[in-house]
N, C-alpha and C positions, 0 to 999 in steps of 0.2 A: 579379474577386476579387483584393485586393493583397497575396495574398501571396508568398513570393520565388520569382525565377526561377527556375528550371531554372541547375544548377550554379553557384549563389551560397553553396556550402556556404563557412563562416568556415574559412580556410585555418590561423589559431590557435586552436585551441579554448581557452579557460580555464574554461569552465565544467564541472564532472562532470556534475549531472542538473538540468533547467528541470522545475518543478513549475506547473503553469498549472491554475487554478481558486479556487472561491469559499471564502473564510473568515470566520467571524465571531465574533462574540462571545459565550461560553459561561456561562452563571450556574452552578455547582455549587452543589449544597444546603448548607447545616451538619451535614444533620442527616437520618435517614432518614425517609421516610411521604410522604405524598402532598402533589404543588403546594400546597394547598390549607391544609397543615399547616404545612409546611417557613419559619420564620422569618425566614430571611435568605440573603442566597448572596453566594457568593464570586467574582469576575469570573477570567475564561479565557479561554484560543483554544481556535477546533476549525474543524478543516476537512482534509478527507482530506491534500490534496495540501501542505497549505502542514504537515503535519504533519509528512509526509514528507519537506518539507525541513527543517524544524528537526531532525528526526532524523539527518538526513544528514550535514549542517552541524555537529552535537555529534561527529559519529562520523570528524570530520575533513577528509570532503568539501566540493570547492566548489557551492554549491546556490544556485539561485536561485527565488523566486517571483513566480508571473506572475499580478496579478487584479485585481479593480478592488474597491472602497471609497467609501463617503461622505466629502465633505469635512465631517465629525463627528469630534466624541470620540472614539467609536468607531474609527472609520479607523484615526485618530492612535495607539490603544492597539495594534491588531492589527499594523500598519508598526513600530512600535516593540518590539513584543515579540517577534515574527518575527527583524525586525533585530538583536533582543539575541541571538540564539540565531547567530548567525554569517552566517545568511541575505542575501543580494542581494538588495534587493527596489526596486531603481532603475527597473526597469518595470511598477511597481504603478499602477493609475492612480487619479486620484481623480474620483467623479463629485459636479457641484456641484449636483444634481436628485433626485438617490435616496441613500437611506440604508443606511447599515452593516447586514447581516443580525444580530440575535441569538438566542438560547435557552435555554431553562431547559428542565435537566431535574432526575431525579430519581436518587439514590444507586443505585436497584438496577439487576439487570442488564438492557441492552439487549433481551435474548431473554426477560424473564422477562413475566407477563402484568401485575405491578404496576406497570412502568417506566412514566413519562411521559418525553413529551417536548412543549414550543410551539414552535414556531419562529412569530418572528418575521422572514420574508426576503421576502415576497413584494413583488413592484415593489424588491427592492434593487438595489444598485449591480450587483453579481456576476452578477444577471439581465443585466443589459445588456450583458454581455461579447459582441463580435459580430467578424467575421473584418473588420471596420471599422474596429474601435478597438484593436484589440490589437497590442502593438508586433510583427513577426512576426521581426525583427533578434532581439531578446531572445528570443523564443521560442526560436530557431533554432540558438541559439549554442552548445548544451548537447552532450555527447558523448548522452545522453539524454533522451528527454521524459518527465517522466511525469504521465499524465490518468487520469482518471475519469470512470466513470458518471453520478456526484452532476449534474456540468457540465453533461451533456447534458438534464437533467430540469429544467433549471433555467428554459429558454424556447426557442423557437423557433431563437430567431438564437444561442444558446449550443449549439446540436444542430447546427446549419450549421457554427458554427465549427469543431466537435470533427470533424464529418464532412472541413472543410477541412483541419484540423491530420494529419489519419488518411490523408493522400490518400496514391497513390505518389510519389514525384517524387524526380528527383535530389538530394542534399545532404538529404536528411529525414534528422535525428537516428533512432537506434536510438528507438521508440517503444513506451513500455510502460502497460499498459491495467489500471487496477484497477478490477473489473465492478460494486462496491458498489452492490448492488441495495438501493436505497429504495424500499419499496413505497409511501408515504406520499408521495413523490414522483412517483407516476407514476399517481396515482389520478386514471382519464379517461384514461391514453395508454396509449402502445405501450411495453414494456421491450423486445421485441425488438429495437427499434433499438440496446441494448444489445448482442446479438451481431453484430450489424451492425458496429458497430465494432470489437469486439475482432477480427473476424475479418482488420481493414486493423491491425491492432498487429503489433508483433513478438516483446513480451514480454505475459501478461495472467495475471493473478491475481483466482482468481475462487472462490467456497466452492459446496461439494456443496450444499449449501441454497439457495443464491441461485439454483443454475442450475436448481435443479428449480421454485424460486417462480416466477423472472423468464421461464422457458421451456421447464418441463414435462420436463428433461432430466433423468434420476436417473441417478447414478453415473460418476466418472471416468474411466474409459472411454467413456464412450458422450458425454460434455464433449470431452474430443477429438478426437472422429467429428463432433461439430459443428462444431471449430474447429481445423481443419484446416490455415489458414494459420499460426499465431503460429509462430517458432522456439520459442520455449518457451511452455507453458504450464502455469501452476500449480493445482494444484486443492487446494484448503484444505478438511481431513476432517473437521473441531472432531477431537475428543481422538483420533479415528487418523492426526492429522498431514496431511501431505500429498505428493502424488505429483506430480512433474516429469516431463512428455511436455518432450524435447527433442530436436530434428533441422533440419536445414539445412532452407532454404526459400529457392525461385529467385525472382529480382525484385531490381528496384531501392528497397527496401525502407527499406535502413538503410545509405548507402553511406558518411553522416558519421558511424557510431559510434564512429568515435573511438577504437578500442581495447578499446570496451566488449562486447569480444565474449559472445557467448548462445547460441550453439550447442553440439554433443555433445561438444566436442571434453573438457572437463573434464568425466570420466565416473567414478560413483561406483560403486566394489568394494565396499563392505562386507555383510557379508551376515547371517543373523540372530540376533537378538538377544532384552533383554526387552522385556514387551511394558507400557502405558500402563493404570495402574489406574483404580478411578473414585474414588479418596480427593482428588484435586485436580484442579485445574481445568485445560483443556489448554491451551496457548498459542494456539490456533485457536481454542475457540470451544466452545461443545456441541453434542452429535450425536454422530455416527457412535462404535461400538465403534471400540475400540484396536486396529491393526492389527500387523506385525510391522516389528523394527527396521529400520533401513538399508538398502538392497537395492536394486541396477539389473537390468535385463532390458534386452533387442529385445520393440521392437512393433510393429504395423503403424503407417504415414504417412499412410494413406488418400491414397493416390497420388503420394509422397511417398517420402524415404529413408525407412527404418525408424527410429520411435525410440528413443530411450535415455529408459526408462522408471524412474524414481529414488523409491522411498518411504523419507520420514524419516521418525520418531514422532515428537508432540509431547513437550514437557516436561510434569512434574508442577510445579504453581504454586499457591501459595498466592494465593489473588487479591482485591483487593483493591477493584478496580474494573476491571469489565469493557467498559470502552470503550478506543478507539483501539489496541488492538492488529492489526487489520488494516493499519492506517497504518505501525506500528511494525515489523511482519511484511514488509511492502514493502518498507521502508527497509533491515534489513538484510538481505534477498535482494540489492537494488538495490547496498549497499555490496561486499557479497563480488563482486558479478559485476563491479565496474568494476575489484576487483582480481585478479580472475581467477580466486576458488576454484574447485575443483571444486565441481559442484549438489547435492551432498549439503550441502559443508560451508556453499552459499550459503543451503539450507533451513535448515540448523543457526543461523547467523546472523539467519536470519528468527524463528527460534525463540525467541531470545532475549531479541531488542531489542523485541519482543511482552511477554514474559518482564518486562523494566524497567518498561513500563506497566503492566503488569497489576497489580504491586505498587504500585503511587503510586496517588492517587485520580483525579488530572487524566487528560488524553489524552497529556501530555507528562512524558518526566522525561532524566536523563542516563542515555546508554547505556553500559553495561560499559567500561570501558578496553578498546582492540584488544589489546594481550598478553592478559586476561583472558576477552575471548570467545574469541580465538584458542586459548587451552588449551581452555575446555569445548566448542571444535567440535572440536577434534582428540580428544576421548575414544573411547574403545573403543563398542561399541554396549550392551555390558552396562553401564559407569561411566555413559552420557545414559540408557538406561534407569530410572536409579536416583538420578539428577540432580533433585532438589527443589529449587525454591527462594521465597524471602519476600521479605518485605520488609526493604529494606535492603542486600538479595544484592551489589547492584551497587556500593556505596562499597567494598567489602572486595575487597585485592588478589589475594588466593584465598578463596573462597567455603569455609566448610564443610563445603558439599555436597561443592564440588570433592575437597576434602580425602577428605571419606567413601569419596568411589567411584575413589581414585586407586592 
């Protein structure tokens, strides 16, 4: 296997977070109603991870993406639109034998039973991603990695890779796992090899829904009885927000993070507040009742130190399209932690940049100004309680909202 030695970690880091995985080309409708109906569409990006970094990239950080592409159109649009958004994408590769993945889908929501979706990927480029071809210098070079599920569902030798990128070894980047269970994906396999991996992460962001589809597990608690190892792991509530298990974990794990540290040490005081109504839509996603505000505890480690057990509530959000907020939700968990909030305010941050998408119709938009999220995570638990927002939240240097609940 060629990837790097034992203690080859890059002694200069410049990179914040390596995002590695498949993107392609999205068609958005004009118009709502079915494929079948829908006149014409609008060309896009969409891809978990390369999402994550144009988010990242907009929100300041240096971000690179790692994937492969047809030498097409297509390619050329996806490298180039990545790239406008701030993105490194000098270790993209191009394959001159398979083509760009793309898809159309339709206006409503992801969860809802009218939503369509085609994908057009199968034999692409992104398939052939293999611990062969991938540059592992680039990969490697990031204070962070961050993967996905999507990756491993993609072929054989994209599950090897992801199982090689997850190993232990010295100089492994801080590794962090978004579990985006695609059932449509994995129709004929195994998703379990989904906790499989998260369990060699160190960071993993995963929804009460997906765990109980992809492996039968119901409830946050009993999510981290299964995954035992991550220092942190997140578990996404749809509208009761979500709860951070975080605790030290022994190994050589994450010895190049770079500063990105993910442990208890930034631990959230706040205690309760109001609670998430059903008038809008939560930053997470639907499901679960609205839980109570901010709040940390001690939990068990399941053999482990105890954790630091953190619930944030979601936001109320006018929504506008309900895609890519998971992406958006990683991104800024991911940003806060490389600058060290504490895990409430890094949830709060997730909250938001969720928050930007959900208002725009694409998977992408510009996130909040850092002063401007930085005031609405620093809010009381009753002002985020009572924290709305729309469309357009994000151009304005204080929100209305902000103004209301200040």
């Amino acid at each position: 296997m060629p990837g790097p030695a034992a203690g080859t970690a890059h002694a200069a880091t410049t990179t914040d977070v390596v995002c590695l995985g498949e993107s392609m080309v999205t068609f958005l409708p004009s118009q709502p109603g079915r494929l079948a109906d829908v006149p014409s569409f609008g060309r896009g990006i969409g891809g978990a991870e390369s999402n994550v970094a144009c988010a990242l990239a907009a929100a300041g950080h240096r971000a690179a993406w790692v994937g492969r592409v047809g030498a097409d159109g297509f390619g050329d649009h996806l490298i180039e639109t990545i790239a406008g958004y701030g993105v490194d994408t000098s270790a993209v590769r191009r394959d001159p034998d398979r083509p760009t993945g793309i898809y159309f889908r339709t206006a409503t929501d992801r969860g809802a039973g009218a939503h369509e979706v085609a994908y057009y990927r199968a034999g692409s480029a992104a398939s052939a991603m293999s611990s062969d071809n991938v540059p592992y210098g680039e990969v490697f070079a990031g204070r962070i990695l961050h993967l996905s599920g999507i990756t491993a569902a993609l072929s054989g030798d994209c599950l090897a890779l992801l199982r090689e990128l997850t190993a232990e070894r010295p100089g492994r980047p801080l590794v962090s796992f978004d579990v985006n269970h695609r059932p449509h994906l994995w129709r004929g396999g195994d998703a379990s090899v989904l906790l499989e991996l998260a369990r060699r992460s160190d960071l993993v962001f995963v929804g009460e829904d997906e765990a109980e589809e992809a492996w039968g597990i119901e409830g946050a608690e009993a999510i981290r009885a299964a995954l035992p190892e991550p220092s942190v792991l997140v578990v996404k509530r749809g509208s009761a927000g979500a709860t951070v298990f975080s605790g030290l974990r022994p190994g050589p794990r994450s010895s190049n993070a770079g500063g990105a540290e993910i442990g208890p040490a930034s631990r959230s005081t706040e205690g309760a507040g109001a609670e998430s109504g059903p008038a809008s839509r939560s930053t997470e996603g639907g499901g679960a009742e609205s839980g109570p505000a901010s709040r940390s505890t001690e939990g068990a480690g399941a053999g482990n130190a105890p954790d630091t057990v953190t619930h944030v509530p979601a936001l109320h959000v006018d929504v506008v399209a309900a895609v890519g907020a998971g992406d958006a939700f990683a991104a800024g968990f991911l940003s806060a932690t490389l600058r060290g909030l504490p895990v409430r305010d890094r949830v709060r941050h997730g909250h938001l940049m969720a928050a930007a998408v959900l208002t725009v119709p694409g998977d992408l938009t510009e996130p909040p100004a850092r002063d401007h999220a930085d005031r609405l995570a620093a809010l009381d638990d009753g002002a985020w309680g009572r924290l709305r927002l729309g469309p357009g939240w994000t151009a304005a240097d204080r929100a209305p909202e902000e103004v209301r609940t200040s």
